[in-house]
Structure formats: structure tokens, C-alpha cells
N, C-alpha and C positions, 0 to 999 in steps of 0.2 A: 142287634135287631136290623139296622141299617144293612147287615151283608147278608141276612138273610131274606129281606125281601129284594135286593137286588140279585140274589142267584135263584130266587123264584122267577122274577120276571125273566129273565133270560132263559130259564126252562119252559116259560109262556110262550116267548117269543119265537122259539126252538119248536115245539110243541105245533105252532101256529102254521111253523112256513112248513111243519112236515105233513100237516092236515094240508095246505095247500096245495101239497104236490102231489098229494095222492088225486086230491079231485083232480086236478087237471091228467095226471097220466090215467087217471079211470075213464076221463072225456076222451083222451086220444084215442085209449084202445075200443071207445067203442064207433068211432067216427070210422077206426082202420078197419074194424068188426065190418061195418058198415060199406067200406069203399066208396068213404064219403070225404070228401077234402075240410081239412083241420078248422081250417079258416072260418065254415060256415056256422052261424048263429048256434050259440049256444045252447045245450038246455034249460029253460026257466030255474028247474028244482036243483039242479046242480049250483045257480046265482044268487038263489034264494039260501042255500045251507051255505055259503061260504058268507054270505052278506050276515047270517044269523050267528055266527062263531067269529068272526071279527068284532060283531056289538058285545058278545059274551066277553072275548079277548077287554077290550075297553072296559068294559064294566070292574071286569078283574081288576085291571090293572090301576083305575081309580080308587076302587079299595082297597086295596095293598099300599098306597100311596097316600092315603089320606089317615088309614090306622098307622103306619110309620109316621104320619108328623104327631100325630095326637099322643101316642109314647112317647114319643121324643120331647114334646114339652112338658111332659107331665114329668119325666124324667129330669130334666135339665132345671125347673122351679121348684125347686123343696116344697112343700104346701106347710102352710103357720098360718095360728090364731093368735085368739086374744085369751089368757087364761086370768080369770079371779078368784083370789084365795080370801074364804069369807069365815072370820075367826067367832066364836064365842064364846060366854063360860068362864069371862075373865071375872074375878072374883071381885079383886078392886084395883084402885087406879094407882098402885104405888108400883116405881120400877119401868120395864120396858117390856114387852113383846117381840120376841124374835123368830122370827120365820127362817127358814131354811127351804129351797127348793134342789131336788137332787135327780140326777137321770142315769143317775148308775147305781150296781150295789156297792161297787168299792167306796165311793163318794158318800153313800148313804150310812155305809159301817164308818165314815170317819175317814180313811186311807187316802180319800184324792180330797181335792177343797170343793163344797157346794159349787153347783152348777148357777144360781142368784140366791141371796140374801137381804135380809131387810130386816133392821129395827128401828120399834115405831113406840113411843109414848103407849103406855096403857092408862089411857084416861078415858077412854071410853067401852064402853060394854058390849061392842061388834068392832070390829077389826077388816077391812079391807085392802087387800095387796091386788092391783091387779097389772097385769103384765101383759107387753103388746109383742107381738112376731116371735110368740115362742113357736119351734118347728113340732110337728108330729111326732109323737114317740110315748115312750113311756117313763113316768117321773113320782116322785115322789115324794111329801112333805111331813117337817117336822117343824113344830112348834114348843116354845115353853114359856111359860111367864118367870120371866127376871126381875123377882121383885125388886131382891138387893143389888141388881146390878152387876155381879160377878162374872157373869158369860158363862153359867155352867147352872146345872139344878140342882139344889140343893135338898139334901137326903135325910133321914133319920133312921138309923136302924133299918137301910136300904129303901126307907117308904118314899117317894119324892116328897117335898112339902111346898114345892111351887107347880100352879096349873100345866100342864105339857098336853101334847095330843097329838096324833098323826093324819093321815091324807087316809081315806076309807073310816074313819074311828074303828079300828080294829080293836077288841078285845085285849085287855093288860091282860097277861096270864104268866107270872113268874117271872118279868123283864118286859123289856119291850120287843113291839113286831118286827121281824124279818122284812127284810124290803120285799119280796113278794109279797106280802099280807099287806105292807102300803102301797105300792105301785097304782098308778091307775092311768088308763092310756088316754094320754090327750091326742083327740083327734077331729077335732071340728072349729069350725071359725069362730067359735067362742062358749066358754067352759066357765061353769063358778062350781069350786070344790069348797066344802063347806065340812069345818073342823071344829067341832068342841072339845074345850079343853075339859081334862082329870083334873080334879082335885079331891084329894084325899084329906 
């Protein structure tokens, strides 16, 4: 961005001194037209268009200079909020609640380690996670209620029998969601995603 508004402005500037040189050899030839000596007074409209393409020239070249810093710092400070993760649907208060936050799908299918995690007591009947200077992007949450404590959900005849839920409450349908179907793009100075939990 930087090199290309600097080989703008130098086509500006190029641009400017070749507009300048035509008005002045237009004044000559009409001064020599004329068998008038160079030196004498100018034409008004000829000081008047060179004085109006100069303020243009500047104008230009303020705004091209002022959008290059305003990208440049937009570029150079990541933009972050504050995001809350707002839990419910906890059945009862035996065991812990664990949250999971993910900003990849490799991460989210298991293959890299969550992006933050947290577990919290389930003793109460809402749940709040809330998290400061997370960056823009897109991310996605898994939750489960650990009753027994195990670090995993615990199943029957494939059914879960501990609460779980995810970020958008997608639809169970034969497994659980694809991280596309959780994903959801954080992007503002401050966000509450709010997740009830399944229980079956």
C-alpha cells in the first residue's frame, strides 16, 4: 500500500510539472504570436487555471496520505473484543462443566489442542465464561456436563447421558455438528454466545 501510493504521488507530481509546462510554453507562443516581449504581465485565466490545479494537486495528495496512514494502522492493530460464553440447561449440580473454545476446524475435530479452555463447578443453573482481548475471526464452542468427572461424555448405546451443546445450538442429527454448523464470527467489541445444553 505504502509503494503504491508513493508511485502515485510521483505520477502526480510528474503529471503537475508537465501541466505546467505546457501552460507556460502556450503563454510564450502566444506572447511570440503576438511580437510581445515574454516578460510582460501575465494572463489572469492562465494564473487563475494553474493556481486551481495546484489546490487540486494538494487536495490529492492529502488524501492519499491520510487513507495510507488510516490502513496502516488498521493494519498494524489486530482489532479484539471482549467475548461471553453464557451456559444453560445444566440439569444438576453434580460434577464440572467444561467449556472448550476453538478457532480452527483441525482443533475443533480434536487434531491440534483448543484455542482456551475452562472448567468450572456446576453448581449453578447458568454458567458464565467471559473472555477479554480475544482477536476477530471465527471460533467455535463445545460444551459437556462432566458429571463423573472423567474428561469425556459418557454414552449409552451411542446416546450421550451427560448435558453437551455447542456455539449456534445446532441441531443433533446422527452425531454431532461440523464446525461449520458451530462456527460463528466474532467481531465486535463485545459478544455473549449463549448455549443450552442436550440432555437426553
Amino acid at each position: 500500500m505504502v509503494l503504491s501510493c508513493c508511485i502515485t504521488i510521483a505520477i502526480l507530481i510528474r503529471w503537475k510539472n508537465y501541466w505546467d509546462s505546457r501552460q507556460e510554453d502556450k503563454e510564450n507562443t502566444h506572447y511570440a504570436a503576438a511580437g510581445e516581449p515574454q516578460q510582460q504581465a501575465k494572463k489572469p485565466q492562465v494564473v487563475l487555471i494553474g493556481e486551481n490545479m495546484n489546490k487540486l494537486f494538494l487536495l490529492i495528495l492529502a488524501l492519499l496520505v491520510t487513507a495510507n496512514f488510516v490502513i496502516a494502522q488498521n493494519q498494524s492493530t489486530p482489532q479484539a473484543g471482549n467475548l461471553t460464553v453464557q451456559i444453560t440447561g445444566i440439569q444438576n449440580s453434580s460434577g464440572d462443566i467444561k467449556i472448550g473454545l476453538f478457532n480452527s476446524e483441525t482443533s475443533f475435530n480434536g487434531k491440534e489442542e483448543k484455542f482456551k479452555g475452562i472448567t468450572v463447578k456446576a453448581d449453578n443453573d447458568k454458567i458464565i465464561w467471559s473472555l477479554a482481548d480475544i482477536q476477530y475471526g471465527y471460533y467455535a464452542i463445545k460444551v459437556f456436563h462432566d458429571e463423573d468427572q472423567d474428561d469425556q461424555v459418557d454414552t449409552k448405546l451411542g446416546i450421550p447421558t451427560e448435558g453437551f451443546g455447542f456455539s449456534n445450538n445446532p441441531s443433533i442429527f446422527l452425531g454431532a455438528p461440523s464446525y461449520d454448523k458451530a462456527k460463528f464470527l466474532f467481531n465486535a467489541d463485545s459478544m455473549t454466545v449463549e448455549i443450552k445444553l442436550i440432555n437426553f
